[in-house]
C-alpha positions in Angstrom: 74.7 -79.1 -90.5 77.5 -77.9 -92.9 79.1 -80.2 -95.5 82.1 -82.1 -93.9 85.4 -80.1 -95.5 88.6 -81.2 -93.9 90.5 -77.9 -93.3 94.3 -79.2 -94.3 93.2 -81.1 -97.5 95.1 -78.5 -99.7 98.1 -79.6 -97.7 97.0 -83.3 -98.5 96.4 -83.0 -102.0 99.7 -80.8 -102.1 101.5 -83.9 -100.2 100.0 -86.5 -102.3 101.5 -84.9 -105.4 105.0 -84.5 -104.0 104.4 -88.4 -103.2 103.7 -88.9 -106.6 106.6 -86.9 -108.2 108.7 -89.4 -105.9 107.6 -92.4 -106.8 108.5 -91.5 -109.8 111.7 -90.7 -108.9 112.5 -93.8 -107.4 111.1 -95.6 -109.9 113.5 -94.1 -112.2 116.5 -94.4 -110.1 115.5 -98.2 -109.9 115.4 -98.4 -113.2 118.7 -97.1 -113.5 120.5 -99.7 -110.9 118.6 -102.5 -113.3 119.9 -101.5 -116.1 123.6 -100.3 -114.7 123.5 -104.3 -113.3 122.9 -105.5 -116.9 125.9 -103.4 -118.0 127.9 -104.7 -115.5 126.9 -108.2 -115.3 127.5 -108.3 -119.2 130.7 -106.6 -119.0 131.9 -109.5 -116.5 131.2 -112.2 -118.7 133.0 -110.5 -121.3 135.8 -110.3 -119.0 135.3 -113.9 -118.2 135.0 -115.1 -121.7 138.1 -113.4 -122.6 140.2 -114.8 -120.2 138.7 -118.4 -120.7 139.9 -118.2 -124.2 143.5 -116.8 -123.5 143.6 -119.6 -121.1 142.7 -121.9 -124.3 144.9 -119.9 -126.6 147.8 -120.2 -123.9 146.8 -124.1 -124.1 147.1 -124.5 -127.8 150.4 -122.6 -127.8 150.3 -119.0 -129.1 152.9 -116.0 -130.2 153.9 -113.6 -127.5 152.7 -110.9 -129.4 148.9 -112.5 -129.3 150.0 -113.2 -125.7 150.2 -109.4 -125.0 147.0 -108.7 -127.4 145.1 -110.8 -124.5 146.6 -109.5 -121.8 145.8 -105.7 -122.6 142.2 -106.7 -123.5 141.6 -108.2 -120.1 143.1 -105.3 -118.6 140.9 -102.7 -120.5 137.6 -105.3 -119.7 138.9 -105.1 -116.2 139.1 -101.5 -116.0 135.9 -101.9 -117.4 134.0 -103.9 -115.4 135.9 -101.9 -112.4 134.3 -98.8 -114.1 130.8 -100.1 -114.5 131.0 -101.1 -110.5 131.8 -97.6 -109.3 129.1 -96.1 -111.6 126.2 -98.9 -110.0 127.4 -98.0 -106.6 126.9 -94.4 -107.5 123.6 -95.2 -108.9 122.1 -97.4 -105.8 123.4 -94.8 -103.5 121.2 -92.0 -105.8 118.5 -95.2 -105.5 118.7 -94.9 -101.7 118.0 -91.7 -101.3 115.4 -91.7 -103.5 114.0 -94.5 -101.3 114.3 -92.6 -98.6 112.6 -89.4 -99.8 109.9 -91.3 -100.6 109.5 -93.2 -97.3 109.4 -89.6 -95.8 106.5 -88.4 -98.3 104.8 -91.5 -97.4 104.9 -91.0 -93.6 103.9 -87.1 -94.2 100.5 -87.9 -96.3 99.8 -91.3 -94.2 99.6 -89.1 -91.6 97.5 -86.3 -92.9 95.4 -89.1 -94.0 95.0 -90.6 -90.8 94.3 -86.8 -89.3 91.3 -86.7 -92.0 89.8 -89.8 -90.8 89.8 -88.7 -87.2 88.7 -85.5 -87.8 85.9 -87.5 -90.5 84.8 -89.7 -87.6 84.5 -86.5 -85.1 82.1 -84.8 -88.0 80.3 -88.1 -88.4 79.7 -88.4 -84.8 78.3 -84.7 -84.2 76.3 -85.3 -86.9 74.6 -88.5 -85.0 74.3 -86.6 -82.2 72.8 -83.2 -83.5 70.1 -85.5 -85.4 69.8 -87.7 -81.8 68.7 -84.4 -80.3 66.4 -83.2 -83.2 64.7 -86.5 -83.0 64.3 -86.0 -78.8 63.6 -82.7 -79.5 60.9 -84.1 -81.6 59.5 -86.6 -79.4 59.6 -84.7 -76.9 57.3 -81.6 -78.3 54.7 -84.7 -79.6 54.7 -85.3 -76.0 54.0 -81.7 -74.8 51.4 -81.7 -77.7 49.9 -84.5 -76.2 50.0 -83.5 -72.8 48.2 -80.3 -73.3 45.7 -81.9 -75.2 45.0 -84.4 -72.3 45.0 -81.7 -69.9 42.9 -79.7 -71.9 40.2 -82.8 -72.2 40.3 -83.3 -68.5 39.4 -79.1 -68.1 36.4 -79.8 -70.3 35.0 -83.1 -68.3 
């Protein structure tokens, strides 16, 4: 019997890639929200250290004109950290998709995988039962063999 060859394994090996080329993506895109997280978690605590020292400054007595130096630089850290907040949610939203682009390639290759096995098992099991049949086949001339030869003694006698 022929060689098993499962007849959509171009389409696997064509699905596989694509999965590939997304986990890549994804992994990319996570690295992104990581890093945008950093960015914004660091650009908090500069917000927060700022204003923590203001609040010091404003303790310790300060001019109005320092006064208004703080002020301004908390607003700009807040635009800031507002700014680094918008671009994460832009970024785990890109993430997301990502995600789900690759949950989709993963559901399309599991199941052309799953359609190889089945289609594996079906080969494997004709293949038991073509060489089931060549062995009765086999017995089954020895027998015939061996029944002519009997018969062909009990002529002679």
């Amino acid at each position: 019997m022929k060689k098993f060859q499962f007849q959509l394994d171009t389409v696997l090996r064509y699905k596989t890639q694509i999965l590939d080329i997304r986990l890549a993506e994804h992994g990319t895109a996570l690295a992104a929200v990581r890093r945008q997280e950093a960015l914004l978690e660091q650009a908090t605590n500069n917000r927060l250290a700022c204003e923590e020292e203001y609040r010091q400054r404003k303790a310790e007595g300060l001019t109005i004109v320092e006064a208004m130096k703080y002020e301004t630089g908390i607003e700009v850290l807040e635009a800031t950290v507002r700014r680094e907040a918008a671009k994460l949610k832009e970024l785990q939203k890109a993430e997301e998709q990502k995600r789900a682009a690759l949950v989709e390639a993963k559901q399309e290759t599991q199941s052309l995988e799953k359609l190889k096995d089945l289609k594996r098992g079906e080969y494997d099991a004709a293949i038991a039962k073509a060489e089931e049949k060549e062995i009765d086949d086999l017995v089954m001339a020895r027998r015939s063999a061996a029944n002519r030869e009997a018969e062909e003694l009990e002529n002679r006698l």
